[in-house]
C-alpha positions in Angstrom: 23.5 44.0 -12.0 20.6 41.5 -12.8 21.6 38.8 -10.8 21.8 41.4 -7.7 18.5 42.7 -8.7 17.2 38.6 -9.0 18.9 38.1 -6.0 17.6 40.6 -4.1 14.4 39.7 -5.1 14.5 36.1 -4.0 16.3 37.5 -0.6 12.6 39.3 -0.2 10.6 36.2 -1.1 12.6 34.3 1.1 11.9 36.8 4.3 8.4 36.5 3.6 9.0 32.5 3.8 9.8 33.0 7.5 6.4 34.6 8.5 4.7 31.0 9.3 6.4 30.4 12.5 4.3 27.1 13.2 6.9 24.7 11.2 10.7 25.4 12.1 11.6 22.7 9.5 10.3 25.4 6.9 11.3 28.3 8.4 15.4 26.7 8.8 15.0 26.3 5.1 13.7 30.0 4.1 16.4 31.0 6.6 19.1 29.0 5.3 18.2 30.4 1.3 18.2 34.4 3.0 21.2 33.8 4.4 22.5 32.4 1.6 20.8 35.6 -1.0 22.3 37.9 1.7 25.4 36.7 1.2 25.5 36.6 -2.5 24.5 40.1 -2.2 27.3 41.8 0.5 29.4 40.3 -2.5 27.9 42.1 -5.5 27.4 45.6 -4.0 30.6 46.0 -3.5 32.0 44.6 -6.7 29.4 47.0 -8.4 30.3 50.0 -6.6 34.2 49.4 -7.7 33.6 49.3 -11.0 30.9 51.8 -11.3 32.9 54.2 -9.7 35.6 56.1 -10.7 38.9 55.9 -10.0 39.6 59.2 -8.3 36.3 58.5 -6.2 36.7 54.9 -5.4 37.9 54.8 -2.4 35.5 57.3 -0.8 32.4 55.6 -2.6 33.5 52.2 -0.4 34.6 53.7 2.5 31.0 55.2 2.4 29.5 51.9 1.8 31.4 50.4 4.9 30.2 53.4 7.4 26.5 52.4 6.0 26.7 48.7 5.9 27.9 49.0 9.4 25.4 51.3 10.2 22.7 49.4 8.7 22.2 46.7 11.4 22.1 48.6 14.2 19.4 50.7 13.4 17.4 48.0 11.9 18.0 46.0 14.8 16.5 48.7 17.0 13.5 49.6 14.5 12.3 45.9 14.1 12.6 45.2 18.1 10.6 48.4 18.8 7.5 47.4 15.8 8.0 43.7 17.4 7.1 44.8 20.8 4.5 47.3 19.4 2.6 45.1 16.6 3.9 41.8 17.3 6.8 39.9 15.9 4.3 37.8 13.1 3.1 41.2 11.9 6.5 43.0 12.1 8.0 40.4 9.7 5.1 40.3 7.6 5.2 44.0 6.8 9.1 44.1 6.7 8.8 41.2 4.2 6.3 43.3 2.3 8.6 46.5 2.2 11.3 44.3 1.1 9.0 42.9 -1.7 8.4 45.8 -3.1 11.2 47.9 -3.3 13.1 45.0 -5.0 10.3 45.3 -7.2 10.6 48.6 -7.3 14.4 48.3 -7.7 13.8 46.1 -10.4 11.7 48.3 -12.5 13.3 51.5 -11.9 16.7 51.1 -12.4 17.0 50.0 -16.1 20.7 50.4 -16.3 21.4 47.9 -13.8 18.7 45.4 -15.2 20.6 45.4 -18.7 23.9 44.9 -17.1 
């Protein structure tokens, strides 16, 4: 549970690294290190999920997570094209980045029980 928290965390740091769009060298690297945080955490969730969850519940808890994770892109997809073509892509990332920021924070803070596992 830490090391998704940490993770997650980084993942947000990393998004904001992508905001200076004047140097691609940069940006390839904070883009290769969110890719790399995203996919360290599409492993965890999952793994948490199955052993958080109980047995008779299990298999609706991830077939849950599936129809969301699937969901997930989508939508954000749509969301950040429509606040890229209304505020501008530089300000669009920056705010997402800040979002992401702080409700890892947030995530961090709140949820004790993960943090201590």
């Amino acid at each position: 549970g830490l090391i998704l928290l940490i993770t997650f965390l980084f993942s947000s740091v990393f998004f904001l690294g992508l905001v200076p769009f004047q140097k691609p060298e940069i940006n390839s690297i904070f883009l290769l290190l969110f890719g790399i945080t995203g996919g360290v955490i599409s492993s965890l969730l999952p793994a948490i999920l199955q052993k958080r969850s109980e047995d008779h519940l299990r298999g609706r808890v991830l077939s849950l997570y599936t129809v969301c994770f699937q969901f997930t892109p989508a939508v954000s997809g749509l969301v950040s094209a429509f606040l890229g073509d209304s505020f501008g892509v530089m300000y669009t990332f920056l705010g997402l980045g800040i979002v992401f920021l702080l409700s890892g924070i947030l995530g961090f803070i709140r949820y004790a029980e993960l943090r201590d596992s």
